[in-house]
Structure formats: structure tokens, C-alpha cells
ROTORKE-688734 format. One record per residue (C-alpha): residue number from 1; x, y, z. Coordinates in steps of 0.25 Angstrom, whole numbers, plus 5000, padded with zeros to 4 digits. Layout:
BEGIN
{n->NUM, east->X, north->Y, up->Z}
...
END
This chain:
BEGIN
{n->1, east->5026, north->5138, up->5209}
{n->2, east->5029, north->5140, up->5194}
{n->3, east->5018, north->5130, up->5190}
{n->4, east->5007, north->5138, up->5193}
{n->5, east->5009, north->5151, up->5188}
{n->6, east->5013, north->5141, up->5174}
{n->7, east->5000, north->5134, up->5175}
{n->8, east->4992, north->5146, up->5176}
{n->9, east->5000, north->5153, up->5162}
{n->10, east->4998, north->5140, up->5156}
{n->11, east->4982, north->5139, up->5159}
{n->12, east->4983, north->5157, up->5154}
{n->13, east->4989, north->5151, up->5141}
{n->14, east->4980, north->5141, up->5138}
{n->15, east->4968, north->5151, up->5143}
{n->16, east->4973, north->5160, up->5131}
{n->17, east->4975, north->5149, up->5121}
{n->18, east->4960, north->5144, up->5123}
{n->19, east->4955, north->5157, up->5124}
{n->20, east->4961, north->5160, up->5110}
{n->21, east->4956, north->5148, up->5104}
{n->22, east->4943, north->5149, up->5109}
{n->23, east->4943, north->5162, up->5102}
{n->24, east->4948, north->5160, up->5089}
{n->25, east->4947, north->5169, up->5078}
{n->26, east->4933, north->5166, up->5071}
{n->27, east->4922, north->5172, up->5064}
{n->28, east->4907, north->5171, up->5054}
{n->29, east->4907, north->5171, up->5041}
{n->30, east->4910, north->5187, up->5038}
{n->31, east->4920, north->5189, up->5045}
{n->32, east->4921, north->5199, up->5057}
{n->33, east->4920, north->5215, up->5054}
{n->34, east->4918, north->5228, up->5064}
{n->35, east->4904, north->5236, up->5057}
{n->36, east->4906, north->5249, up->5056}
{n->37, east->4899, north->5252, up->5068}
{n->38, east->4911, north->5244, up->5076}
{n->39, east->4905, north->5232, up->5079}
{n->40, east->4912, north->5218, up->5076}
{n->41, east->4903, north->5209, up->5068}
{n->42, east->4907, north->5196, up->5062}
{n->43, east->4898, north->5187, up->5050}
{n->44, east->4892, north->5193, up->5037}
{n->45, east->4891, north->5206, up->5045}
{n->46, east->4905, north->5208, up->5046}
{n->47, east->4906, north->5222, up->5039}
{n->48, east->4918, north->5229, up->5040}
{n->49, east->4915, north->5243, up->5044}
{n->50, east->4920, north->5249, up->5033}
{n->51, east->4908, north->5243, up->5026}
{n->52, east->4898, north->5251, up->5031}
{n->53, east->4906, north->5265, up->5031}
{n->54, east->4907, north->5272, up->5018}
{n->55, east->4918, north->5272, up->5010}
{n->56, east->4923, north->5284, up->5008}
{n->57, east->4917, north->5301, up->5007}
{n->58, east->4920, north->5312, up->4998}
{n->59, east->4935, north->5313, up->5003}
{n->60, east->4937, north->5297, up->4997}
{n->61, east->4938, north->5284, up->5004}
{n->62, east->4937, north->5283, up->5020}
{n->63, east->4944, north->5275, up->5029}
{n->64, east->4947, north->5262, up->5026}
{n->65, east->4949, north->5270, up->5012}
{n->66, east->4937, north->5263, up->5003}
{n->67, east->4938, north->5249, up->5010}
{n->68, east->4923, north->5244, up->5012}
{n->69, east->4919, north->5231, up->5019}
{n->70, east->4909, north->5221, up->5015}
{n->71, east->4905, north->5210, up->5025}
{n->72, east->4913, north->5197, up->5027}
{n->73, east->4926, north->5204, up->5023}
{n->74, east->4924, north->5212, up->5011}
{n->75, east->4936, north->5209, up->5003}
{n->76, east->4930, north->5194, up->5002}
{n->77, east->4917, north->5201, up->4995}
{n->78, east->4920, north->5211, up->4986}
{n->79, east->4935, north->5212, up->4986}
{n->80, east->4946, north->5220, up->4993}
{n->81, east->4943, north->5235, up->4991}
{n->82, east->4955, north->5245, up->4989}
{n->83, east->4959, north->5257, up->5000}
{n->84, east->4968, north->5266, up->4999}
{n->85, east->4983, north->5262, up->5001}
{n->86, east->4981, north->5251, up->4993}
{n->87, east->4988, north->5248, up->4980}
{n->88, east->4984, north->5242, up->4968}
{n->89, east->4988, north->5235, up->4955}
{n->90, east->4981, north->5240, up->4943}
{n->91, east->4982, north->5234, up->4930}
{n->92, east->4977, north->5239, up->4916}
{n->93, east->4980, north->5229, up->4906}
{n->94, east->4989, north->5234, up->4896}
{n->95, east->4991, north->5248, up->4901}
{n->96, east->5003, north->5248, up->4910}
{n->97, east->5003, north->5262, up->4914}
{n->98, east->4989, north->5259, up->4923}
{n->99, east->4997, north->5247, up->4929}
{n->100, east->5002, north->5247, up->4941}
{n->101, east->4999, north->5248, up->4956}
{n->102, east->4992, north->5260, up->4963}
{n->103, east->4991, north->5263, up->4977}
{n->104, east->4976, north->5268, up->4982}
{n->105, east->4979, north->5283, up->4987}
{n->106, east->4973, north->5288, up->5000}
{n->107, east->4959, north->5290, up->4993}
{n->108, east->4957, north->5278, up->4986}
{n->109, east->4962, north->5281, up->4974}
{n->110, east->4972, north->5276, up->4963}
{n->111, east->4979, north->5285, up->4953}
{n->112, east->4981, north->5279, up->4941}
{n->113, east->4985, north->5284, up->4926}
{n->114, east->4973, north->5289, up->4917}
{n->115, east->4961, north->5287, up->4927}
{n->116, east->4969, north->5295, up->4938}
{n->117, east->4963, north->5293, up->4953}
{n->118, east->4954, north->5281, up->4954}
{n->119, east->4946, north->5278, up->4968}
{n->120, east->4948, north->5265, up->4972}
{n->121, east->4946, north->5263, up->4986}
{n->122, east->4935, north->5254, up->4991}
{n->123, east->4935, north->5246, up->4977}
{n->124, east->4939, north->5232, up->4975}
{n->125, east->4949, north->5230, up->4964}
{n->126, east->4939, north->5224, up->4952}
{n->127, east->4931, north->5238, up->4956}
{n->128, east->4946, north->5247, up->4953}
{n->129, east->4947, north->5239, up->4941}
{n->130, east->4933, north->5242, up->4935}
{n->131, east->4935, north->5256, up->4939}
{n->132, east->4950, north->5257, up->4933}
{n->133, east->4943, north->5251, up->4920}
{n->134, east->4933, north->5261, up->4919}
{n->135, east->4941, north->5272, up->4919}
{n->136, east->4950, north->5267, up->4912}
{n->137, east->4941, north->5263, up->4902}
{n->138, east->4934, north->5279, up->4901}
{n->139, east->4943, north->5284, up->4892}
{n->140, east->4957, north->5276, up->4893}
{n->141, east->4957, north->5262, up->4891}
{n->142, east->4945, north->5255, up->4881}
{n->143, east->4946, north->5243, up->4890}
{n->144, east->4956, north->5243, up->4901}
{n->145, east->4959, north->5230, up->4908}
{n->146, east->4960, north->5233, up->4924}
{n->147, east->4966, north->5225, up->4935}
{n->148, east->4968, north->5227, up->4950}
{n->149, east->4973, north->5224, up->4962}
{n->150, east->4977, north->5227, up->4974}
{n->151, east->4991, north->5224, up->4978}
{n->152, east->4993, north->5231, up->4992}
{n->153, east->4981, north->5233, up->5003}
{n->154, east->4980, north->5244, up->5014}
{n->155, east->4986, north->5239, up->5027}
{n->156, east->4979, north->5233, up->5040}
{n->157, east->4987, north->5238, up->5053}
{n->158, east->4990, north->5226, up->5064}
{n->159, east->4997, north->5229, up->5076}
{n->160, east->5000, north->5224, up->5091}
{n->161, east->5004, north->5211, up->5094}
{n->162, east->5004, north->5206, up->5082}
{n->163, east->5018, north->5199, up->5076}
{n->164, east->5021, north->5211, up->5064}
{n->165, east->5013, north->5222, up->5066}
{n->166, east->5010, north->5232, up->5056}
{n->167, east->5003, north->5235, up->5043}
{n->168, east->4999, north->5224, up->5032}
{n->169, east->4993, north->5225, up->5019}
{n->170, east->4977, north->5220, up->5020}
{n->171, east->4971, north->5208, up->5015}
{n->172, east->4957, north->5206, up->5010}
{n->173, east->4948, north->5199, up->5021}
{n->174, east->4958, north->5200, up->5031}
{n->175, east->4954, north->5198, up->5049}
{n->176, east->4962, north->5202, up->5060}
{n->177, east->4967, north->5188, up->5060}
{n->178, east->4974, north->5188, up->5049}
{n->179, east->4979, north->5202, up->5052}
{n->180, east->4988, north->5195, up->5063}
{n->181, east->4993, north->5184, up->5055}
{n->182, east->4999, north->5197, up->5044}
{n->183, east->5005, north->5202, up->5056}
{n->184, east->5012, north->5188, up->5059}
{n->185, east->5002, north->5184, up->5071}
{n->186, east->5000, north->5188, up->5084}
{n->187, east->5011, north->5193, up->5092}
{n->188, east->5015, north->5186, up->5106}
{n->189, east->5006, north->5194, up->5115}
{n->190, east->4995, north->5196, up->5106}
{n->191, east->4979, north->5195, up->5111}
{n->192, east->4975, north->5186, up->5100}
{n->193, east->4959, north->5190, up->5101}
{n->194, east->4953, north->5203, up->5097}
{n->195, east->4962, north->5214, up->5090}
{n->196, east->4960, north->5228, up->5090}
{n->197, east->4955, north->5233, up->5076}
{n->198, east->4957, north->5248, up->5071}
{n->199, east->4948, north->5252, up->5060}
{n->200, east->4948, north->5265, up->5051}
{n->201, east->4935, north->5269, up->5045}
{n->202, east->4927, north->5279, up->5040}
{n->203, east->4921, north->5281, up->5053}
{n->204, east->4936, north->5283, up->5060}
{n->205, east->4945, north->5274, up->5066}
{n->206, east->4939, north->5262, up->5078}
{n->207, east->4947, north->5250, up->5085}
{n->208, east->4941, north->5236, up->5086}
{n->209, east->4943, north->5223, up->5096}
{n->210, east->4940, north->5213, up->5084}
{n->211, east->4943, north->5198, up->5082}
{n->212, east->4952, north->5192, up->5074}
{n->213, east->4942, north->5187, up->5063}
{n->214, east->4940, north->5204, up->5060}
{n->215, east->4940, north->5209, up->5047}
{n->216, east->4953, north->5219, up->5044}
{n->217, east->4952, north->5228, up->5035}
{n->218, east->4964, north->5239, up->5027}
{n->219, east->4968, north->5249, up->5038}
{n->220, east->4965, north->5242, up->5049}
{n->221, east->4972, north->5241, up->5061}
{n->222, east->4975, north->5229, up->5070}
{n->223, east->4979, north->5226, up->5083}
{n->224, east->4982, north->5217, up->5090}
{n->225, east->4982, north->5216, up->5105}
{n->226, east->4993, north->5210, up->5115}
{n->227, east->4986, north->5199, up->5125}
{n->228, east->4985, north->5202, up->5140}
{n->229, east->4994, north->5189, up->5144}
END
């Protein structure tokens, strides 16, 4: 009598196990994006939606604070652009007191000595330095020597059945895949298909059923959903 109902778990098993395989995390060249009108698009037309909103409006940066989005991940093209929360090292040779790290306040800026506030957000970190320079250069330095680098990224948020739930420090070009694995993998009771995705932009705040392949982005939040059996 114990056979069967073994039989039928085993055949349950083995469903799941091809089921997953047959499915397999996969993807065009580009990537996979949600537009910002909320579709899931994948290819060369994989925009993240904070692409197409604008970046900010006379009260400074919007949600995702400055971040913009260029199609087939955007750091890959034109580098990692800097948000509030973020922190970076800034180097002028020669002049240790504008050495040192400097978090990005709440409105995209960075304090430092002579130049005071500096707006930053939404720039890659060859931009900051141009702009550093040039300010630098008008009226305090002949020929300043800039370097940055961002040493501490704004944080994605996983949760659910994962291993380690919690906030993590972004990586440029990151999916949700690779979200998991930071997390330490799925937990036991994990639905290893679509995850729910939760976005903040300048059009408010919308949830997502997105595969694994989907592009993550600085604030998002992940999660992970518990399988049925």
C-alpha cells in the first residue's frame, strides 16, 4: 500500500525537475527590462523604465534618485551612474584636504571643501571628475588632477524564500538570478520561476511577475515566492 503513494511523489518530483529544466533561466542579446509603461520586453529593446522617465524636477532628483537606464543594461554602455546613498572616493592629486570619501546626500549632492555642494546624481564617475575639475579649476587650482570612484552602491532589497534575506550593496549589470545567489540561493520551499519585482519610480511605486534573466536595478525590491509543493 506504501508503494503507490511513493510512486506517485516520486513521478511529482521528477515532473518539477523537468518542468524546471525545460525552463531555464534564458534570454536575447539585451537582456530583459520592464518599459515604462510596465510591459516585460527582452533584446535590444530592453529599457529599463527609468530610461524613458525624466530624471528629476525643480525639487532635484526623483526616484530612483538620478539613475537612468540605456538599453542592454546600462552600466555596460556608459558606465554606473551615482544615486543618492552612495559614497564615493575622491582624489585630487596633491591636495589632501579634497581627499577622501563623500557620501551623496538625499538630493544628489556631495559637500566638498571649496566648491561646497556639487550635484552628482545621475553621472558616471569620469563626468564627476570633469565637473570636479572644472570647478576646481575656476578660481582654485591651475590644473587639478581628479580621480573617482565609487566605493559603496545603494542597496537592492531580496526577501522571501531565499537563504539570507535582506539588503545588499548593488552591482552594475546585475538580474534577479544573480540576486539569489548574493542571498546564498534559494531557500527549501522556494518557487524557482517568476519572482515578484517591486520598483520605485517617478511615476510611483508598481510590482512585477519577472523572470530570472530581469534587470535589477539600485532600490529595488525582490521576492521571492514559496512553491505550492
Amino acid at each position: 500500500m506504501r508503494v503507490l503513494p511513493l510512486l506517485l511523489a516520486g513521478l511529482l518530483l521528477n515532473g518539477c525537475v523537468g518542468n524546471r529544466e525545460a525552463n531555464a533561466p534564458m534570454s536575447p542579446p539585451g537582456g530583459t527590462g520592464i518599459s515604462a509603461n510596465g510591459a516585460l520586453v527582452e533584446g535590444p529593446e530592453a529599457v529599463s523604465s527609468i530610461s524613458q522617465l525624466p530624471q528629476g524636477n525643480a525639487q532635484g532628483p526623483l526616484p530612483p534618485f538620478g539613475t537612468r537606464g540605456h538599453a542592454s543594461a546600462y552600466e555596460f554602455a556608459s558606465g554606473y551612474r551615482v544615486g543618492a546613498g552612495d559614497k564615493l572616493a575622491i582624489r585630487v592629486a596633491g591636495e589632501p584636504d579634497l581627499t577622501g570619501e563623500f557620501p551623496v546626500d538625499a538630493s544628489g549632492a556631495i559637500s566638498l571643501p571649496y566648491v561646497q555642494s556639487v550635484t552628482v546624481a545621475g553621472m558616471t564617475t569620469p563626468q564627476i571628475e570633469k565637473l570636479v575639475g572644472d570647478k576646481l579649476r575656476n578660481g582654485y587650482l591651475r590644473n587639478p588632477q581628479v580621480s573617482v570612484q565609487a566605493t559603496s552602491l545603494r542597496p537592492f532589497y531580496i526577501l522571501g524564500e531565499v537563504t539570507t534575506a535582506g539588503s545588499y550593496p548593488y552591482q552594475p549589470g546585475m538580474t534577479v538570478q544573480n540576486a539569489i545567489a548574493i542571498a546564498a540561493g534559494y531557500g527549501p520551499r522556494a518557487d524557482k520561476g517568476e519572482v515578484l519585482l517591486t520598483r520605485r519610480n517617478a511615476t510611483g511605486t508598481a510590482t512585477f511577475k519577472v523572470p530570472l534573466t530581469t534587470q535589477v536595478y539600485p532600490g529595488d525590491i525582490i521576492s521571492v515566492r514559496e512553491r505550492w509543493f
